[in-house]
C-alpha positions as CSV (number, residue, x, y, z in Angstrom):
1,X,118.4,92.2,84.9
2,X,118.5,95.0,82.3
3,X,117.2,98.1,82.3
4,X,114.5,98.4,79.8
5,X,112.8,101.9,80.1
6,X,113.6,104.6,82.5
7,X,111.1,106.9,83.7
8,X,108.1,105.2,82.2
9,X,105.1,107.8,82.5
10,X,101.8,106.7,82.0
11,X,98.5,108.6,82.0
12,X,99.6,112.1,81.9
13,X,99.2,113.6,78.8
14,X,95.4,115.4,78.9
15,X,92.5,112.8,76.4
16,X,95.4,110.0,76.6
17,X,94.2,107.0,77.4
18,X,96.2,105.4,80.0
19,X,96.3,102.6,82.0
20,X,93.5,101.6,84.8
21,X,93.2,99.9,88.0
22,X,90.3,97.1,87.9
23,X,87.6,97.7,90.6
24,X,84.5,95.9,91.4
25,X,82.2,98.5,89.8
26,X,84.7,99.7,86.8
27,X,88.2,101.2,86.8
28,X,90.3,103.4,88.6
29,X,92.5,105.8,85.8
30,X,95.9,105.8,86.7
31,X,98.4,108.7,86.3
32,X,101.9,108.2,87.1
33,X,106.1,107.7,86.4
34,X,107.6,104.7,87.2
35,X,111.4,105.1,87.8
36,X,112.9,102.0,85.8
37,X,111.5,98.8,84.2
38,X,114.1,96.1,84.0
39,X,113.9,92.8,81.8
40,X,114.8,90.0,84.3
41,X,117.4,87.2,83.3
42,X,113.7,85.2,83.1
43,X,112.7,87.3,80.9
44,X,110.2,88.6,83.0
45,X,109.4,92.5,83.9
46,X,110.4,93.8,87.2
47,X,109.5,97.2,88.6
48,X,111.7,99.9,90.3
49,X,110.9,102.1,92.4
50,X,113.9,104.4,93.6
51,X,113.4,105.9,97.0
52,X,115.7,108.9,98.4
53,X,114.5,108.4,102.2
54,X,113.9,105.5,104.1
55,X,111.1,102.9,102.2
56,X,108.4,102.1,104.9
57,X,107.2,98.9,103.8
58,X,109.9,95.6,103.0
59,X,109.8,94.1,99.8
60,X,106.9,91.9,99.6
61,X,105.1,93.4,102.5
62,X,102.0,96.0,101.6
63,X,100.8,96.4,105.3
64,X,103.6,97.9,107.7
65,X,103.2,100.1,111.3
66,X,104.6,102.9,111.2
67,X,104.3,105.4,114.0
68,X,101.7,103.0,115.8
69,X,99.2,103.3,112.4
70,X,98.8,100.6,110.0
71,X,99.7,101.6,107.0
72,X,99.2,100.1,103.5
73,X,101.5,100.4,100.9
74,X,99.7,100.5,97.3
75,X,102.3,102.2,95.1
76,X,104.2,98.8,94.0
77,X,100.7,97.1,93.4
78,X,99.5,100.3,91.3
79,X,102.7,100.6,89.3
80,X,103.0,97.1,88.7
81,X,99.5,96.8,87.1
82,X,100.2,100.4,85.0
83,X,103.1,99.0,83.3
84,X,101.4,95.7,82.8
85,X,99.0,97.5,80.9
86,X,101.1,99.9,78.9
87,X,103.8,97.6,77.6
88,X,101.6,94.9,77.1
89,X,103.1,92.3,79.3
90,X,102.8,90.8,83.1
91,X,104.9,92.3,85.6
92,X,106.5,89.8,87.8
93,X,108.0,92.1,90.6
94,X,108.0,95.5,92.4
95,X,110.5,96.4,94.6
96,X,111.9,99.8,96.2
């Protein structure tokens, strides 16, 4: 893949309209940086999320246990759909 933007910020600045998460009764307004957006050999977008710790969730996996808890990871899902939205094409992966 190539890298095709690097720190992609959506939503921030204030009365920009950003991107937003589809709910059942409207939309969620999403606020955010994504850390790289790479153009797959496919040509497909892929999302990447850098992490300086540990990530708690595999790739592919949003619900984990972590200290006993189910957790559910929604960052990927969130940034995936943001970018979508913002560079006017689908996202095909997200991965830390």
């Amino acid at each position: 893949s190539v890298p095709l933007r690097f720190e992609l910020a959506f939503g921030a600045e204030p009365g920009e309209t950003g991107p937003a998460f589809p709910l059942a009764h409207g939309a969620l307004p999403l606020r955010g940086r994504v850390d790289r957006v790479d153009r797959r050999a496919d040509g497909a977008l892929e999302v990447i999320d850098f992490k300086t710790g540990k990530a708690r969730a595999r790739n592919g996996r949003l619900r984990s246990r972590f200290f006993e808890k189910t957790q559910v990871q929604l960052q990927l899902p969130v940034y995936m759909e943001a970018v979508a939205q913002v560079l006017g094409e689908p996202v095909a992966r997200a991965t830390y």
